[in-house]
C-alpha positions as CSV (number, residue, x, y, z in Angstrom):
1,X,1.4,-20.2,-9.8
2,X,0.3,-17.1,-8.5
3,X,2.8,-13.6,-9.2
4,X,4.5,-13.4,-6.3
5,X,5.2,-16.9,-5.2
6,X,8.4,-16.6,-8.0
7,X,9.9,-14.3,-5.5
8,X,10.9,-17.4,-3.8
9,X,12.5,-19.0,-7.2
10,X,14.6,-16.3,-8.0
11,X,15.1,-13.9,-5.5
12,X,19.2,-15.2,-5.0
13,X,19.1,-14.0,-8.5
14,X,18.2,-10.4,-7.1
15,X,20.3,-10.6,-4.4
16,X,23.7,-11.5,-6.1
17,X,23.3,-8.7,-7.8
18,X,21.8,-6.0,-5.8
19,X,23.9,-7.8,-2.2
20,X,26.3,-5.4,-2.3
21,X,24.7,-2.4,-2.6
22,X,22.1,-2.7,0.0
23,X,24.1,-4.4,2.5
24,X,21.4,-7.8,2.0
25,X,23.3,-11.5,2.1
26,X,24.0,-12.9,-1.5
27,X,23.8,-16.6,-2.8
28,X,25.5,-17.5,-5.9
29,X,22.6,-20.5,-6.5
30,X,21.6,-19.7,-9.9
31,X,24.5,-18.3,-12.2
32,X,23.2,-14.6,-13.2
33,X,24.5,-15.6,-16.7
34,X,21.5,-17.9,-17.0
35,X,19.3,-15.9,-16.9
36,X,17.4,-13.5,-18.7
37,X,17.6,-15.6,-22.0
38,X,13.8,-16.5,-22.4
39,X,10.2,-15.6,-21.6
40,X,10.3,-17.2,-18.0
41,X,13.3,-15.4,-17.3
42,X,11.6,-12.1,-17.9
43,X,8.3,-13.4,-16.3
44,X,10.1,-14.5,-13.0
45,X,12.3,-11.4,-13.0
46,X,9.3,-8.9,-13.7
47,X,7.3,-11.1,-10.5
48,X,10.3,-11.0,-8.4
49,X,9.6,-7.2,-8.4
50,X,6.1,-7.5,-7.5
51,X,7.7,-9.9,-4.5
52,X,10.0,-7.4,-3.2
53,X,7.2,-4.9,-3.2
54,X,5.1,-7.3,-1.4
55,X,7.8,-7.9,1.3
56,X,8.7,-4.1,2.1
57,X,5.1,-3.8,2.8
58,X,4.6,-6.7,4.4
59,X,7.6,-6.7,7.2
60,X,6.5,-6.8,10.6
61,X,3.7,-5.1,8.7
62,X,5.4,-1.8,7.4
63,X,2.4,-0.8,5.8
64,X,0.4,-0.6,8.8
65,X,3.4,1.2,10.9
66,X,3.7,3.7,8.7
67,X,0.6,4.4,7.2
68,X,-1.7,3.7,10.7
69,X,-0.1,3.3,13.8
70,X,1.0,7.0,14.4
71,X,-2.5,8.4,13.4
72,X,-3.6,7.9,16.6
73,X,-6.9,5.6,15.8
74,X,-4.5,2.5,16.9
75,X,-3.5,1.7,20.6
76,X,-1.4,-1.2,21.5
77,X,-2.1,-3.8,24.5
78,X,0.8,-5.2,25.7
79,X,3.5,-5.0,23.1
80,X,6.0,-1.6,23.4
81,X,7.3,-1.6,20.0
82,X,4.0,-0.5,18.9
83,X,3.2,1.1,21.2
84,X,6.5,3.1,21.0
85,X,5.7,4.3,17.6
86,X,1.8,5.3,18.8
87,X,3.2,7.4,21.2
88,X,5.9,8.9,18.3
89,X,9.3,7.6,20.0
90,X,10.3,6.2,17.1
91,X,14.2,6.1,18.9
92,X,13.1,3.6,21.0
93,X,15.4,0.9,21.0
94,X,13.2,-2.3,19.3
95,X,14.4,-4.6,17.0
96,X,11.2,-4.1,14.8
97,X,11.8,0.0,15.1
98,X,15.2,-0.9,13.5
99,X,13.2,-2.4,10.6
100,X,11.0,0.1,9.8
101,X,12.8,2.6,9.8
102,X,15.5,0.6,7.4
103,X,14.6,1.7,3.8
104,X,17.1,-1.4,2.5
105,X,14.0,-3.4,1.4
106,X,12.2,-0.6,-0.8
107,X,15.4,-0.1,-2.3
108,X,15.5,-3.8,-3.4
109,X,12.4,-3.0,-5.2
110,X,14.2,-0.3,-6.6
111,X,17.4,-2.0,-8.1
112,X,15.7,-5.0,-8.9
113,X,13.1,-2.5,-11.0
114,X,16.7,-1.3,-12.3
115,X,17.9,-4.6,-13.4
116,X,14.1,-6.1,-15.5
117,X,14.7,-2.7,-17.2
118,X,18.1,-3.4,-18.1
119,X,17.5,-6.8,-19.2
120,X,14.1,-7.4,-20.9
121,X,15.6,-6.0,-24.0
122,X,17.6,-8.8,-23.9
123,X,15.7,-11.6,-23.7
124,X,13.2,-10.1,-26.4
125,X,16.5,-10.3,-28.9
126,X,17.1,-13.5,-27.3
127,X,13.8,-15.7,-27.3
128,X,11.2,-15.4,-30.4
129,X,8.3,-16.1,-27.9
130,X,8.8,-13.2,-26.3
131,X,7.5,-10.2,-27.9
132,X,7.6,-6.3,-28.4
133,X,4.1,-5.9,-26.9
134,X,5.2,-8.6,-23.8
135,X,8.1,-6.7,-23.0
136,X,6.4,-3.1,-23.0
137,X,4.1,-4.2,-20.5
138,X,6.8,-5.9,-18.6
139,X,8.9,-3.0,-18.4
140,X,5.8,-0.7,-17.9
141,X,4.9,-2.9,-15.1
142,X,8.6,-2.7,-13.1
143,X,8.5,1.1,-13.6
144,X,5.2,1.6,-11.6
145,X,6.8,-0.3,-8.8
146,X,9.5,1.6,-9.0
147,X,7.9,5.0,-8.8
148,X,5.6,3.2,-6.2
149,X,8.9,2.0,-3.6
150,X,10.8,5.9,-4.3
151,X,6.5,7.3,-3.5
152,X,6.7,5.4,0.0
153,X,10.4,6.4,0.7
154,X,9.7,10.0,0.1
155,X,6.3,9.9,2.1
156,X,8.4,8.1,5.0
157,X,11.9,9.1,5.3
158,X,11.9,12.6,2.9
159,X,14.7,12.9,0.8
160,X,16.8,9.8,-0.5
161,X,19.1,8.9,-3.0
162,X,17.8,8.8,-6.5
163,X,19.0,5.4,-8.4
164,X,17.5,4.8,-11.6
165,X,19.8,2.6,-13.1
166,X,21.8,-0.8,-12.3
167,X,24.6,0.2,-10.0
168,X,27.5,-2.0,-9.6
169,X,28.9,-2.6,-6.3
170,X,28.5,-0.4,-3.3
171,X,26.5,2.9,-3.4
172,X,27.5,4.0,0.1
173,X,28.9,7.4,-1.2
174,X,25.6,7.8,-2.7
175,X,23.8,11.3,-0.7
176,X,20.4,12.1,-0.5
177,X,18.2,13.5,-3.6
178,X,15.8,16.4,-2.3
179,X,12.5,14.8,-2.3
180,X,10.9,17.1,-4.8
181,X,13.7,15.4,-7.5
182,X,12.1,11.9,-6.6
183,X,8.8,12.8,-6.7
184,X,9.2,14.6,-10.1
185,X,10.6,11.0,-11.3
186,X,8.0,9.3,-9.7
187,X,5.7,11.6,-11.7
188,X,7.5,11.0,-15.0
189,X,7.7,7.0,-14.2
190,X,3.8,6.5,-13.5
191,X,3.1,8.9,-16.6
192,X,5.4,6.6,-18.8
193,X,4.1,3.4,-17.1
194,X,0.2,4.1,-17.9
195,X,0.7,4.8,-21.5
196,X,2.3,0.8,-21.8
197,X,0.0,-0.8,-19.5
198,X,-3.5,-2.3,-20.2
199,X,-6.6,-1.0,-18.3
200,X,-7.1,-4.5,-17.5
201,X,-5.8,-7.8,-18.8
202,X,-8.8,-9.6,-20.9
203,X,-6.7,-9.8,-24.0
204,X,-8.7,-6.9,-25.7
205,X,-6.6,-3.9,-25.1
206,X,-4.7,-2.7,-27.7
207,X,-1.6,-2.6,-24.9
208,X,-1.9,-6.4,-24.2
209,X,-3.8,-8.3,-26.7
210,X,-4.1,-12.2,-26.3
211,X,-3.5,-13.9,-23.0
212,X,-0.8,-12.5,-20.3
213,X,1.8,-15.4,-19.7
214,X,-0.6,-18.2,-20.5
215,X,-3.4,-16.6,-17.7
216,X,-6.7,-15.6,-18.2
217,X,-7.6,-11.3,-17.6
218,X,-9.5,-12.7,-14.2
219,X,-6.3,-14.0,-12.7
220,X,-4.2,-10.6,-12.9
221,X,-7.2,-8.0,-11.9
222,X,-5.9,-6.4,-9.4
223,X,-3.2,-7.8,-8.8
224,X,-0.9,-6.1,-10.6
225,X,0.0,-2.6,-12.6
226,X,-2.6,-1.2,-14.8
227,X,-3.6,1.7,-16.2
228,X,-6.1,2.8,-13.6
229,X,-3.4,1.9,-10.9
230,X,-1.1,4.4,-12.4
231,X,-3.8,7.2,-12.5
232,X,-4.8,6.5,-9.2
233,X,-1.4,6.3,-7.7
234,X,-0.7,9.9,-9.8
235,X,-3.6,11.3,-8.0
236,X,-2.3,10.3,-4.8
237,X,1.1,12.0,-5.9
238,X,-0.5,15.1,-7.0
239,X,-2.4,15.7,-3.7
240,X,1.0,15.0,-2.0
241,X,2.0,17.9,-3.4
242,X,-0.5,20.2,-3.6
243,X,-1.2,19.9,-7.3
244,X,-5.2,19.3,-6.8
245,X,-5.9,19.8,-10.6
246,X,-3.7,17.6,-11.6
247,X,-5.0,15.2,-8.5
248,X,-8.6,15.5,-9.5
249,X,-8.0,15.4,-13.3
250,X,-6.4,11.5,-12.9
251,X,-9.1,10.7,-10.1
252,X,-11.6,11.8,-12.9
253,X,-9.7,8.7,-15.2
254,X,-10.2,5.9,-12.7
255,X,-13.5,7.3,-11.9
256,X,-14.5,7.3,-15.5
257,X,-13.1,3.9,-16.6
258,X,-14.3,1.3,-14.5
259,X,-16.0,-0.7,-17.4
260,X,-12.4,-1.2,-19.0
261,X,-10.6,-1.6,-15.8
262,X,-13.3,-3.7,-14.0
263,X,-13.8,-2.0,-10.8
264,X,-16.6,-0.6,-9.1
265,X,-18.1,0.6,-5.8
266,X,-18.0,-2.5,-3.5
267,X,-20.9,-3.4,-0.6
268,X,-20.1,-3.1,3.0
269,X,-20.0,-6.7,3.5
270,X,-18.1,-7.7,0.6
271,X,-15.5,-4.9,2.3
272,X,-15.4,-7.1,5.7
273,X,-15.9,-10.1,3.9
274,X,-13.2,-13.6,5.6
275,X,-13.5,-15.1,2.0
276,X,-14.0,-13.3,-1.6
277,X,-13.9,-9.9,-0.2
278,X,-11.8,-7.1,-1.0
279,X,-8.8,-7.9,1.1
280,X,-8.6,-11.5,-0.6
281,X,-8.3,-9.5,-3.2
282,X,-11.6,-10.8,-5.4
283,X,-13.8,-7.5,-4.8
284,X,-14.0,-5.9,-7.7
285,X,-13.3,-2.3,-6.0
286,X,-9.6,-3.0,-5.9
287,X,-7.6,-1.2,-8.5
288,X,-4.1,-2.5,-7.0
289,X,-2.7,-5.1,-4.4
290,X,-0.6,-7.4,-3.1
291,X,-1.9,-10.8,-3.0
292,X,-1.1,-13.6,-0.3
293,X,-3.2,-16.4,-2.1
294,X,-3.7,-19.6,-0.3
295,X,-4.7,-21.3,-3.4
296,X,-0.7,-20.5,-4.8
297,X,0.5,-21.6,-1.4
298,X,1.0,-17.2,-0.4
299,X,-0.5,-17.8,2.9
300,X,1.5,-17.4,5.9
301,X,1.3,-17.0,9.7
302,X,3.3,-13.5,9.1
303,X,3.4,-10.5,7.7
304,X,-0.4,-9.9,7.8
305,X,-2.3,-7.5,9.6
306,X,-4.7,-10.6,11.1
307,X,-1.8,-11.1,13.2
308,X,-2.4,-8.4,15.5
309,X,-5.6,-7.4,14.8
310,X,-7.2,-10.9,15.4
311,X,-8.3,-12.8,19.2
312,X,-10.6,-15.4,20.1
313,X,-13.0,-16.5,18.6
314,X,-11.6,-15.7,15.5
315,X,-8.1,-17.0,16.7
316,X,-6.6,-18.7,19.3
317,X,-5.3,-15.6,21.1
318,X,-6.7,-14.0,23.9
319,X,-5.8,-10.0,23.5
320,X,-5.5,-8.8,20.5
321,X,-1.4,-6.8,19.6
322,X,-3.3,-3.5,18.4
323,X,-6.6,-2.4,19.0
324,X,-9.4,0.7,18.7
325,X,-10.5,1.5,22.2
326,X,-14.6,2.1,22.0
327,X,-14.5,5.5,23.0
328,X,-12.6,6.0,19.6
329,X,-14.3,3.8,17.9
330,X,-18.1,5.7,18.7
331,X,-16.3,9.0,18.1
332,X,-14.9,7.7,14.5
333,X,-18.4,6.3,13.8
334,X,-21.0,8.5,15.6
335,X,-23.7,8.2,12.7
336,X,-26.6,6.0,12.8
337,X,-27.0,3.0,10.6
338,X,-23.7,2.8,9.2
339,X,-22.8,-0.4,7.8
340,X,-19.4,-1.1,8.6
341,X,-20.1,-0.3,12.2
342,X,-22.9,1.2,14.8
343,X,-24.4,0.7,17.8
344,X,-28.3,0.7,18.3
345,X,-29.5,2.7,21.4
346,X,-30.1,-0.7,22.9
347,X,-26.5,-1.6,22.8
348,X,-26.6,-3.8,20.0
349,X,-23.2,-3.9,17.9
350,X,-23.7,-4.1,14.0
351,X,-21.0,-4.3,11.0
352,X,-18.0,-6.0,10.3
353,X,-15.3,-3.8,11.5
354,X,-15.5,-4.8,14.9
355,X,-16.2,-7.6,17.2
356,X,-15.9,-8.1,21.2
357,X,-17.2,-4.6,21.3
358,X,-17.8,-5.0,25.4
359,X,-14.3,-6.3,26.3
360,X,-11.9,-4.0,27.4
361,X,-9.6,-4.4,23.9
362,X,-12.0,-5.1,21.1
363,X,-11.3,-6.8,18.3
364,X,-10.9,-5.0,15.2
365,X,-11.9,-7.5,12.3
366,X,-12.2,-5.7,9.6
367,X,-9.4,-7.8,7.9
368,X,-10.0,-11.3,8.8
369,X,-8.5,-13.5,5.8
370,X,-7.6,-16.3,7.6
371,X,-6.9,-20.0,6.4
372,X,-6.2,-23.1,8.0
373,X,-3.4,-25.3,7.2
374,X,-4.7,-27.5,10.1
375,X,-7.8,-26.4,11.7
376,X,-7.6,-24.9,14.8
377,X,-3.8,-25.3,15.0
378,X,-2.0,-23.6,12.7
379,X,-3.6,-20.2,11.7
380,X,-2.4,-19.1,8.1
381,X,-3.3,-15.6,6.3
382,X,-3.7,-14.4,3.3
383,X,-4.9,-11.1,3.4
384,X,-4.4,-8.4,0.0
385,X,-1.8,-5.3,1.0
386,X,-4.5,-3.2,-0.5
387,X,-2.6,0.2,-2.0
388,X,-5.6,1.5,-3.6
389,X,-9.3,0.5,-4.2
390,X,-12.0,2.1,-5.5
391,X,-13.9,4.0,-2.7
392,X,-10.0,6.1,-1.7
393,X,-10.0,7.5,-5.4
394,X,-13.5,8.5,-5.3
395,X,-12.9,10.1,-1.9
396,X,-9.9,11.5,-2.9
397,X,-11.3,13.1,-5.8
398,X,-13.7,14.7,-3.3
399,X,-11.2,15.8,-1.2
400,X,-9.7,17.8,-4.9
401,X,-12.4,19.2,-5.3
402,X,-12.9,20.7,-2.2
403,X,-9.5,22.4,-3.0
404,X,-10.8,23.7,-5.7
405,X,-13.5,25.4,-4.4
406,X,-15.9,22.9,-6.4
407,X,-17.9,22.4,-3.2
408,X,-21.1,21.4,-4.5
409,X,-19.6,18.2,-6.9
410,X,-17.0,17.5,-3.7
411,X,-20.1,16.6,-1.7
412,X,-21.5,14.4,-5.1
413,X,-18.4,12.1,-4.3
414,X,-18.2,12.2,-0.7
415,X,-21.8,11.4,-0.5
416,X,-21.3,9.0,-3.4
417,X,-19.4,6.4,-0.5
418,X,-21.6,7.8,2.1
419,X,-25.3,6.8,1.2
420,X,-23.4,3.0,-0.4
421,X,-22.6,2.4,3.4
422,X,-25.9,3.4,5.2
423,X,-25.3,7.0,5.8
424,X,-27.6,10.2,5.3
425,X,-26.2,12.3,2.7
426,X,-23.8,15.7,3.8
427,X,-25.6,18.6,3.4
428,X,-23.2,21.6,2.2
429,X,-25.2,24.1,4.5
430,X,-25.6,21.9,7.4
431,X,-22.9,19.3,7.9
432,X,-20.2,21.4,8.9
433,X,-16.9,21.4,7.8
434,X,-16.7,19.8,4.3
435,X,-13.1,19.0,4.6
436,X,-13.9,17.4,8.0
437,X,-16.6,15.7,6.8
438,X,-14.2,14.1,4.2
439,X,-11.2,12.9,5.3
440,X,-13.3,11.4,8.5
441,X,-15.2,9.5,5.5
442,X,-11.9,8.6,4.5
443,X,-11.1,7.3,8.5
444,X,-14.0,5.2,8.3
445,X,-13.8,3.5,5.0
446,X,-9.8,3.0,5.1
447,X,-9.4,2.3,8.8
448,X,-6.6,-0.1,9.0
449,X,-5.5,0.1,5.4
450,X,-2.5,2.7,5.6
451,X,-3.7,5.2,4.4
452,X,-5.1,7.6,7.8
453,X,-1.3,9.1,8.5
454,X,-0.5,10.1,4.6
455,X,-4.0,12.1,4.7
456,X,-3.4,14.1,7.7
457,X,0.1,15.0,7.0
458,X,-1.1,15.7,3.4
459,X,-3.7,17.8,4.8
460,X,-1.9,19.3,7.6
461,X,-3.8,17.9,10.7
462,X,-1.2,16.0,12.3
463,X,-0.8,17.7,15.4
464,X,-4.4,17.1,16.1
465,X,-4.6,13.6,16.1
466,X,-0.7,12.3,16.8
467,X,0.3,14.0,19.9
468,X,2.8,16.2,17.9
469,X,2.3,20.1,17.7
470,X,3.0,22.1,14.7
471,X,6.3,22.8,15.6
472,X,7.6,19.6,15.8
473,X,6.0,18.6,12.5
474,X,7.8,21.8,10.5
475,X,10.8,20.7,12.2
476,X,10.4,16.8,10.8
477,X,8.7,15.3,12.9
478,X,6.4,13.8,10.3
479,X,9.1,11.8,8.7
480,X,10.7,8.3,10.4
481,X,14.3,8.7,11.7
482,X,16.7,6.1,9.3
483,X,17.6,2.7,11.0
484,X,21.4,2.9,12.3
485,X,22.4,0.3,9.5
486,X,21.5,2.9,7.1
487,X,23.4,5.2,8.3
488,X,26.2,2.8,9.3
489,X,26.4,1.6,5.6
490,X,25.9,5.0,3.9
491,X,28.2,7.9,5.3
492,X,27.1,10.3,3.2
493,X,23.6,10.0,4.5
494,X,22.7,12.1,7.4
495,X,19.7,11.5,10.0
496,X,16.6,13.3,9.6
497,X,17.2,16.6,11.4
498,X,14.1,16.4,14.2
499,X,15.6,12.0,15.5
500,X,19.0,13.2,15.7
C-alpha cells in the first residue's frame, strides 16, 4: 500500500481530533484511545499527514490556482471561476473561489503534524518494534510538512496564526502571526527536519538504516521528506525572503548530493513522459512529490491537473478548461530547437508540452498521466503534485547567484538546463538581461507546475505579467483574500487589507 492511500484508513482519526478546531465534520469511527499504541499506528498517522498535504494541494487543484493561474501564462475557455482568478477577481462569487481561498485544509496538515509529534513518543514507549531511529524519522518527516503547509499559507494568504502544538477545542480567538514569525519557524522546522531525515531511503544512511516500514529505498524516492527536500525547500524559503546566500548555499547541498539522494538532470521526454516520467513520479529528477499511484489504487478522475488541461484525442473532451493561447505559447518559447516545444519554419509542431497546436484552444499536455479504469470510459489520473525537482533547484541556484553578482557561474547553471533541453547556451555579453533570461528558463521548464506566480512576486515582476500595477501589489494585492468561513469561524481574523 502506497503512503497516501492510509489517508483514507485513518483520516476520522484526524478529524475527531482536529473537527473542532477547523470547523471540518468529525466521526467518532475509530476510538482515539486506540490508537497510537504500535508501529502501524505511527505509520498510518505519520501517512495521514502526507494525505492531508496531498489533499490541500490537490482540491479543485489548489496548487495550480495559486501557483499558475494568476501568472498570466493560463487563459480559461469557458469556465468563469478560472477565469475569475486569471483576470485577479478573486471576490467573485464561485464555489471553488470559496475553496481556495479557505486555508482550513493546510491547517489540517498542520494540527495533524501537531498531533504525530505529540504521540510518536508514545508508541516508541509503547511497542518494542518501534524504534528510536523509526520514530526520529517519523517525526522529522511530519515537521517538514508542517513547515511545508505554514510555507504555502504565508506565500498565499500572508500572515496567519502560528499553532505549533495540539490545541484542544476551538482556536477561533486565535489572531494572525506576522508572517516573518512563520517563516522564521518554518526556517527552524526544515533545519531540524534535515538533520533526522535520510538523503534517501536504501537502508544505508546512518539516519535510517535497514528497510523503512517493511519497503524497499525504491518505493519512498521521492515520495516523501528527505534531506535534499529540506534543503531544497530552505532554498526556496531563503529566496522568499531575500536571503540569496543562505538560498544558494542549500541549492549548492542538493546540487552537490545527487549520488546520495538519487536525483539527477532528467531528458525532455522523460519530463513529458504519460508513463514512467517525472509527473508519475519515477524520473529520477524529483526531489519531492505527491504521488496518485494507480498501482495502490491513488488514481482518480479529480484533483489532477489532466482534468483541465486534457481534450481529445487524449480524452474524451472536446475543449480543454484551461489553456496557453499560441501567441503565448511562441512568445514563452521563441528559441529554435527546444525540446519541450518549437515550431519549424514550416509549421511543424515538436515537443511534448503541447498538442492541437492549430485549434483555436490548444492542448497543453505536458502532464498527461492518465489511466483507464475502463478504456475509453472512465478516464482516471494519477499525475505526481511535483513541489520540487531537480531542474527548479538548479535554476534557482542560478537565479542566487545572479543576486550575488556571481554572474559568470549564474549563467554555468542556467545554461546547465538550457543546452539538456536543445537550447544554445546564454551568452553573458549578448543575451540580454540575465535575470530575464532566467526566470523565463524557469517559465519554460516549470510551466504548469506552480511555481510561475511565487517567482514573479519573489522577484518583483508581477505587475508585468498579471494585469496588476505596482500599487496594487504593495497594497496586497499579491496575496488571496480569506474564504468567508474563515473569517466567519475566526473573529479575530481580519481580511487581507487590498479584498476588503
Amino acid at each position: 500500500m502506497r503512503p497516501y492511500n492510509i489517508l483514507w484508513l485513518f483520516l476520522t482519526v484526524l478529524f475527531v481530533r482536529c473537527g473542532k478546531e477547523l470547523d471540518l465534520p468529525s466521526r467518532h469511527q475509530v476510538p482515539e484511545n486506540n490508537m497510537w499504541q504500535q508501529r502501524n499506528d505511527a505509520r498510518s498517522g505519520v501517512f495521514a499527514t502526507y494525505g492531508l498535504m496531498r489533499a490541500a494541494l490537490a482540491n479543485e487543484n489548489a496548487f495550480f490556482a495559486y501557483g499558475e493561474l494568476r501568472a498570466g501564462n493560463f487563459r480559461a475557455s469557458s469556465r468563469a471561476d478560472i477565469s475569475a482568478v486569471t483576470t485577479q477577481q478573486l471576490n467573485a462569487n464561485f464555489a471553488t473561489l470559496e475553496e481556495w481561498k479557505d486555508w482550513r485544509r493546510f491547517y489540517a496538515v498542520i494540527a495533524q503534524a501537531n498531533l504525530c509529534l505529540q504521540k510518536l513518543p508514545q508508541v516508541l514507549e509503547k511497542d518494542f518494534r518501534y524504534n528510536e531511529q523509526n520514530m526520529k524519522v517519523d517525526m522529522a518527516s511530519v515537521r517538514f510538512l508542517r513547515a511545508l503547509a505554514y510555507f504555502y499559507i504565508v506565500r498565499i494568504w500572508g500572515d496567519a496564526p502560528l499553532i505549533a502544538d495540539v490545541v484542544d477545542g476551538n482556536f477561533s480567538g486565535r489572531a494572525r502571526d506576522p508572517q516573518s514569525k512563520i517563516l522564521d519557524f518554518v526556517e527552524q522546522e526544515f533545519i531540524a527536519a534535515s538533520a533526522n531525515l535520510p538523503w534517501n531511503y536504501d537502508g544505508s544512511q546512518p539516519e535510517q538504516i535497514g528497510i523503512y516500514y517493511d519497503q524497499a529505498g525504491s518505493f519512498w524516492l521521492s515520495c516523501i521528506a528527505s534531506k535534499a527536500a529540506c534543503y531544497a525547500m530552505l532554498a526556496h524559503l531563503y529566496a522568499w525572503r531575500g536571503d540569496y546566500a543562505s538560498c544558494e548555499s542549500n541549492a549548492r547541498l542538493v546540487y552537490e548530493n545527487t549520488s546520495l539522494g538519487k536525483y539527477s538532470f532528467t531528458s525532455a521526454s522523460t519530463l513529458t513522459a504519460e508513463t514512467g516520467g517525472v509527473f508519475s513520479a519515477l524520473g529520477n529528477g524529483v526531489i519531492f512529490s505527491l504521488t496518485a499511484d494507480a498501482r495502490y489504487q491513488e488514481s482518480s478522475a479529480k484533483g489532477h491537473l489532466e482534468d483541465w488541461t486534457l481534450s481529445a484525442p487524449l480524452i474524451d473532451k472536446t475543449v480543454p478548461d484551461v489553456y496557453v493561447p499560441a501567441d503565448s505559447v511562441l512568445q514563452i518559447f521563441n528559441e529554435p530547437n527546444d525540446q519541450r516545444f518549437a515550431i519549424s519554419p514550416a509549421g511543424v509542431v515538436s515537443g511534448g508540452y503541447f498538442q492541437n497546436f492549430t485549434n483555436p484552444v490548444p492542448m497543453f499536455s505536458k502532464i498527461k498521466a492518465r489511466t483507464f479504469t475502463q478504456q475509453p470510459l472512465f478516464n482516471n489520473f494519477q499525475s505526481a503534485i511535483v513541489v520540487t525537482r531537480y531542474e527548479d533547484i538548479v535554476l534557482l541556484r542560478a537565479e542566487a547567484l545572479y543576486y550575488l553578482n556571481d554572474l559568470n557561474n549564474a549563467v554555468v547553471y542556467l545554461n546547465a538546463v538550457r543546452t539538456r533541453r536543445g537550447l544554445a547556451e546564454f551568452n553573458l555579453q549578448t543575451g540580454g538581461s540575465l535575470l530575464n533570461a532566467i526566470l523565463k528558463e524557469r517559465q519554460r521548464e516549470l510551466l504548469g507546475e506552480g511555481q510561475r506566480w511565487f517567482d514573479l512576486v519573489r522577484n518583483r515582476q508581477a505587475h508585468l505579467y498579471a494585469g496588476l500595477s505596482k500599487d496594487q501589489i504593495a497594497q496586497g494585492a499579491a496575496l488571496w483574500p480569506l474564504s468567508k468561513n474563515t473569517l466567519a469561524n475566526n473573529t479575530a481574523v481580519q481580511q487581507n487589507s487590498y479584498w476588503k
